[in-house]
C-alpha positions as CSV (number, residue, x, y, z in Angstrom):
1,X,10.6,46.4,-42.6
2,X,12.5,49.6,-41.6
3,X,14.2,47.5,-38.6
4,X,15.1,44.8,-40.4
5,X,17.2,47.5,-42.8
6,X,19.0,48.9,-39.5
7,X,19.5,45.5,-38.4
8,X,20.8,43.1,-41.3
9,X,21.3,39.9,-40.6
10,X,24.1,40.3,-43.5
11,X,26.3,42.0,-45.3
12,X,28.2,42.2,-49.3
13,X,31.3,42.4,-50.1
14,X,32.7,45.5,-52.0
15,X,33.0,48.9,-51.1
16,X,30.7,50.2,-54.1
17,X,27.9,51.6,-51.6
18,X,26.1,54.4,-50.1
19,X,27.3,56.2,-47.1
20,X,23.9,54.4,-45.4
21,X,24.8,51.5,-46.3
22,X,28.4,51.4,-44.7
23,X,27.1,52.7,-41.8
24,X,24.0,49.8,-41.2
25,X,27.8,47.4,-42.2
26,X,29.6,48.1,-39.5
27,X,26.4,48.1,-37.2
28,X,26.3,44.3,-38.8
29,X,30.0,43.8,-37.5
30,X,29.5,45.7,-34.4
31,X,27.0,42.9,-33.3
32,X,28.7,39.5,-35.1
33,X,31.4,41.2,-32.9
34,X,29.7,41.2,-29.7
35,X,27.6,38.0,-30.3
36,X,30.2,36.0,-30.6
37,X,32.0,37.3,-27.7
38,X,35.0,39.1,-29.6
39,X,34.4,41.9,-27.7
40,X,32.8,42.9,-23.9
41,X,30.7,45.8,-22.8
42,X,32.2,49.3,-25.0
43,X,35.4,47.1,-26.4
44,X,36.7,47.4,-30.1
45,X,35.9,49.8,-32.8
46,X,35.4,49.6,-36.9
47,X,35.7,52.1,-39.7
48,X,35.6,51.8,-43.4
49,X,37.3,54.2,-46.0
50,X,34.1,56.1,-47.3
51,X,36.8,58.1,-50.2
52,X,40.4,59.4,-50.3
53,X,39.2,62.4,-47.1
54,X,36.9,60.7,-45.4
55,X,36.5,57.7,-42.8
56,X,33.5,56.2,-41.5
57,X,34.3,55.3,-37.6
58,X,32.5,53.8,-34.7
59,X,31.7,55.9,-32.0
60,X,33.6,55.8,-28.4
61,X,31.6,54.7,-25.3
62,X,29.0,52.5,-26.9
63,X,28.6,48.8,-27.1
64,X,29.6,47.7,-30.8
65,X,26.3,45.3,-30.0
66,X,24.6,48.4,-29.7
67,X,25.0,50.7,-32.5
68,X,22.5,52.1,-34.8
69,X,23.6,53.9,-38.4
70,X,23.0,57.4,-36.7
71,X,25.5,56.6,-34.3
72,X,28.8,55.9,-36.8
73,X,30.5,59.2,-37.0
74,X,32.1,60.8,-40.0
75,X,36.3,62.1,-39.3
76,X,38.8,63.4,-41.9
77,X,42.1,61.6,-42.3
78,X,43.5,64.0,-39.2
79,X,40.7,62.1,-37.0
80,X,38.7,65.3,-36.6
81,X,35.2,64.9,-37.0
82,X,33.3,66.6,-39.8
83,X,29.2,64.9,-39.2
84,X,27.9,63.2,-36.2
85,X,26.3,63.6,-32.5
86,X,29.3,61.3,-30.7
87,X,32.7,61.7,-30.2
88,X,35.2,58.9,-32.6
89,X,36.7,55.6,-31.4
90,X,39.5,56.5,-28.9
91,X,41.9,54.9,-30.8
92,X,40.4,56.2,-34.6
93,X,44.5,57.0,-34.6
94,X,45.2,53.1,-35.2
95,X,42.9,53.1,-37.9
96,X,44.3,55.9,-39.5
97,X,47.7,54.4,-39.6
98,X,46.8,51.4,-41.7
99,X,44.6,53.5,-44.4
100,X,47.9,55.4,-44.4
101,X,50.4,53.0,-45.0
102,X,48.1,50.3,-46.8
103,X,46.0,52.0,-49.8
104,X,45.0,49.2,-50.8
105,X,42.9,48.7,-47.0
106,X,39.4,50.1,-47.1
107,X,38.0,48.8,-43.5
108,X,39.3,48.0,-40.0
109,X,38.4,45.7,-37.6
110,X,40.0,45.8,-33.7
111,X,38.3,43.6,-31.7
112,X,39.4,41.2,-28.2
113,X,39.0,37.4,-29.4
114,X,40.1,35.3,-26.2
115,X,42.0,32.8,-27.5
116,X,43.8,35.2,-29.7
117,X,44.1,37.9,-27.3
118,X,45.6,35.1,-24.7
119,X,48.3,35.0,-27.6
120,X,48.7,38.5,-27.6
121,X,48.7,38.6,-23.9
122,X,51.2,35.6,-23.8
123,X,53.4,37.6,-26.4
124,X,52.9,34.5,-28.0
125,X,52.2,35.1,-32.0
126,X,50.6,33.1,-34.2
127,X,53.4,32.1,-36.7
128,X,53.7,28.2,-36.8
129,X,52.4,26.8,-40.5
130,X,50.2,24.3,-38.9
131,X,46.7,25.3,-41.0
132,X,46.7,25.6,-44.6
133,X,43.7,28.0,-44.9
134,X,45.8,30.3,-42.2
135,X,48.5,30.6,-44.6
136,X,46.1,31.2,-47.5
137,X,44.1,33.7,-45.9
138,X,46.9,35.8,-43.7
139,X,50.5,34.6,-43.3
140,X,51.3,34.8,-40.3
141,X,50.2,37.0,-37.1
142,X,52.9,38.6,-35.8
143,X,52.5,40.6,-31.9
144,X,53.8,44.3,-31.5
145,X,55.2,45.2,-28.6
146,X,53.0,46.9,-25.8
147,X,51.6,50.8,-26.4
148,X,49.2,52.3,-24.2
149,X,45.4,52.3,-25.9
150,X,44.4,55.4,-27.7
151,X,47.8,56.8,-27.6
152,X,50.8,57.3,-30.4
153,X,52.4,54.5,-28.2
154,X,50.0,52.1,-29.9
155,X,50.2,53.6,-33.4
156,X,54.1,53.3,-33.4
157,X,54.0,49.6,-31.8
158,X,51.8,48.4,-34.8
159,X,53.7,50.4,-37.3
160,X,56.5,48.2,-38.6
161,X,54.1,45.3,-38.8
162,X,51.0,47.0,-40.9
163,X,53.2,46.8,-44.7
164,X,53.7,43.1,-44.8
165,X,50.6,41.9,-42.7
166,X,46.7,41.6,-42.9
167,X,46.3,40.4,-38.9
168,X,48.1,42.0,-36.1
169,X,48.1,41.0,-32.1
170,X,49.0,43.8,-30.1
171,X,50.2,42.8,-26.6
172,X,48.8,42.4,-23.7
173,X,45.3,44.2,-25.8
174,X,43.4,42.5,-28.6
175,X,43.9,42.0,-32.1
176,X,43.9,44.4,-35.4
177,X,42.6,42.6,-39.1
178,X,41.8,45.1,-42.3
179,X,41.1,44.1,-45.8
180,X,39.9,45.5,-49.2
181,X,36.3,45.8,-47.3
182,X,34.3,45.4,-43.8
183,X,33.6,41.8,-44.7
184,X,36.8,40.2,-45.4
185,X,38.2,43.0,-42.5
186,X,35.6,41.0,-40.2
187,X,36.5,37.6,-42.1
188,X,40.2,37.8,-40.8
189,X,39.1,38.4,-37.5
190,X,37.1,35.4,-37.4
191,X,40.1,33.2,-39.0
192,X,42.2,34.7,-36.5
193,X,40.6,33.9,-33.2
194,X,39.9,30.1,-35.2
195,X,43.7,29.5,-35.6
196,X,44.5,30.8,-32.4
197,X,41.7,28.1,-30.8
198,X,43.3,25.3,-32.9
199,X,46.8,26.6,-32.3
200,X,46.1,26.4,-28.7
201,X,44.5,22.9,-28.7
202,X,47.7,21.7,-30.6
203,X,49.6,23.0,-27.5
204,X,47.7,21.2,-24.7
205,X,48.3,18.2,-26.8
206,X,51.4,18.7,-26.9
207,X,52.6,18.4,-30.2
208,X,52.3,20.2,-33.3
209,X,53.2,18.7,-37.0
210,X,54.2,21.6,-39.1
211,X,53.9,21.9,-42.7
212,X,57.0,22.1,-45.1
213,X,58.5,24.8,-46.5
214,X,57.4,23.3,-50.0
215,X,54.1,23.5,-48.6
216,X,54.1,26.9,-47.8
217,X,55.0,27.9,-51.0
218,X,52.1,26.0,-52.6
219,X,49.9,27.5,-50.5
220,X,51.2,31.2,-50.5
221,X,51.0,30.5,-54.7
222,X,47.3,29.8,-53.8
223,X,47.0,33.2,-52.0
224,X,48.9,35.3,-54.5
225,X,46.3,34.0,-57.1
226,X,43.3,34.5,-54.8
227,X,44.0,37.5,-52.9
228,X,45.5,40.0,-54.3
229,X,47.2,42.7,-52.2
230,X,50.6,43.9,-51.9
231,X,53.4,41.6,-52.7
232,X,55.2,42.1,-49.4
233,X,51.9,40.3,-47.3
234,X,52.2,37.1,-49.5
235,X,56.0,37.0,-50.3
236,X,56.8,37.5,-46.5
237,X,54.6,35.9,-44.7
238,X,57.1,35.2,-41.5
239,X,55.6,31.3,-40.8
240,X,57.7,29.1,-39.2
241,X,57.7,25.5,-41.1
242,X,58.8,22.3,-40.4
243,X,62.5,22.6,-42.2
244,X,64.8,24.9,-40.6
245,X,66.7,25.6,-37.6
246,X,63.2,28.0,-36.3
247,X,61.2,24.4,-35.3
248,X,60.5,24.6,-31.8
249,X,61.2,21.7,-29.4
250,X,58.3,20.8,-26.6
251,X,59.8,19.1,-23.8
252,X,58.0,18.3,-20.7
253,X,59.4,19.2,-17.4
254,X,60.6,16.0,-16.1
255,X,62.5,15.7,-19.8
256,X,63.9,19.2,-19.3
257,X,65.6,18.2,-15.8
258,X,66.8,14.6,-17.0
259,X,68.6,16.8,-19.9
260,X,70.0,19.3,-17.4
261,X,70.8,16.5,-14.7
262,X,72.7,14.9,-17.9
263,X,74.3,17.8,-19.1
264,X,75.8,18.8,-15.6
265,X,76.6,15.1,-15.0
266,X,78.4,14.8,-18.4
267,X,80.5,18.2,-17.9
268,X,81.6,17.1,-14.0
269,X,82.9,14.2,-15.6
270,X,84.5,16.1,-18.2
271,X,86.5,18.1,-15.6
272,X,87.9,15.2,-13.7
């Protein structure tokens, strides 16, 4: 019985608990994390907002498959730790941003998805209005430029993007998602790495059909209702839709050299 408490196999939503039970939470999220591959070996970190001074973290140099409550460590809002036998996340400092700028945040998830991280990686974000529920659940998922782990490099690079945005890819790194508690927090993670997967699959297929403007609104009506939060995340949610001169154009290569061939051919002729 006392493993099975350490251990759940879930977790509630809300943010109404005991310092215990945060801390067996993000044990919970630590190992959905590592099961299903989100992270590798000591990757990623989670906190949770415990009140207005203090922040629940996971510890550095431990696998986030591996953590028991005693573990989690307890920091101020400077990232100075006030209870625990381990050192704080190495990059508690991009945690500590968001709860800054976003009061209305309570947990943080940074994990490395694949497919999502090959976004980030790509500097590729994941913008294009091609799945409802992705529009419901976060807008879009815009990439911030490259800053060095654990440093103020990364902190500054996420910055601008943490006011209007509930998702983050930070390149060539992983991917940030925080909500109103750990399980929505771990929730956009999940929807994350799933639109990255389909966005992906609509790319080796080479064509993506792109829903409306009209749509969009519908949909971000839908999220306003369902999610409340800040009205910058649902009134700019940055999506590029199917009306508008932002639509992308997939050629393949053998279309892109018949278009320059033509193009050269029709301004030689031009000159004559």
């Amino acid at each position: 019985m006392e493993a099975e408490l350490l251990q759940p196999q879930s977790i509630s939503p809300g943010t109404v608990k005991t310092e215990e039970e945060h801390r067996r939470d993000i044990c919970a999220v630590g190992r959905w994390l590592h099961e299903r591959a989100y992270v590798a070996s000591n990757d990623g970190n989670i906190s949770v907002r415990l009140d207005p001074r203090r922040i629940l973290t996971s510890p550095t140099g431990i696998s986030k498959g591996m953590m028991a409550p005693d573990d989690i460590v307890v920091t101020d809002l400077e990232g100075n730790r006030l209870t625990g036998r381990l050192s704080p996340s190495s990059e508690l400092a991009m945690h500590l941003l968001i709860y800054r700028r976003r009061p209305d945040i309570n947990a943080v998830c940074h994990a490395h998805p694949p497919t999502a991280t090959g976004y980030a990686a790509a500097g590729l974000p994941l913008d294009r209005a091609i799945l409802a529920e992705l529009v419901v659940c976060l807008g879009s998922i815009p990439v911030a430029r490259y800053g060095t782990p654990g440093t103020q490099e990364l902190t500054q690079a996420i910055e601008p993007l943490v006011h209007n945005h509930d998702a983050i890819l930070m390149a060539n790194h992983g991917v940030v998602t925080y909500g109103p508690d750990l399980l929505t927090a771990f929730f956009r993670m999940e929807t994350a790495e799933h639109f990255a997967r389909v966005s992906l699959v609509t790319e080796l297929l080479g064509k993506q059909v792109l829903l409306s403007g009209k749509d969009v609104e519908k949909l971000l009506a839908i999220r306003a209702r369902c999610t409340p939060q800040p009205a910058a995340t649902v009134a700019n949610p940055g999506l590029i839709t199917s009306d508008g001169d932002s639509e992308r154009i997939t050629l393949t290569r053998d279309q892109l050299e018949a278009l320059i061939k033509e193009a050269v051919e029709s301004d030689r002729l031009s000159r004559k």
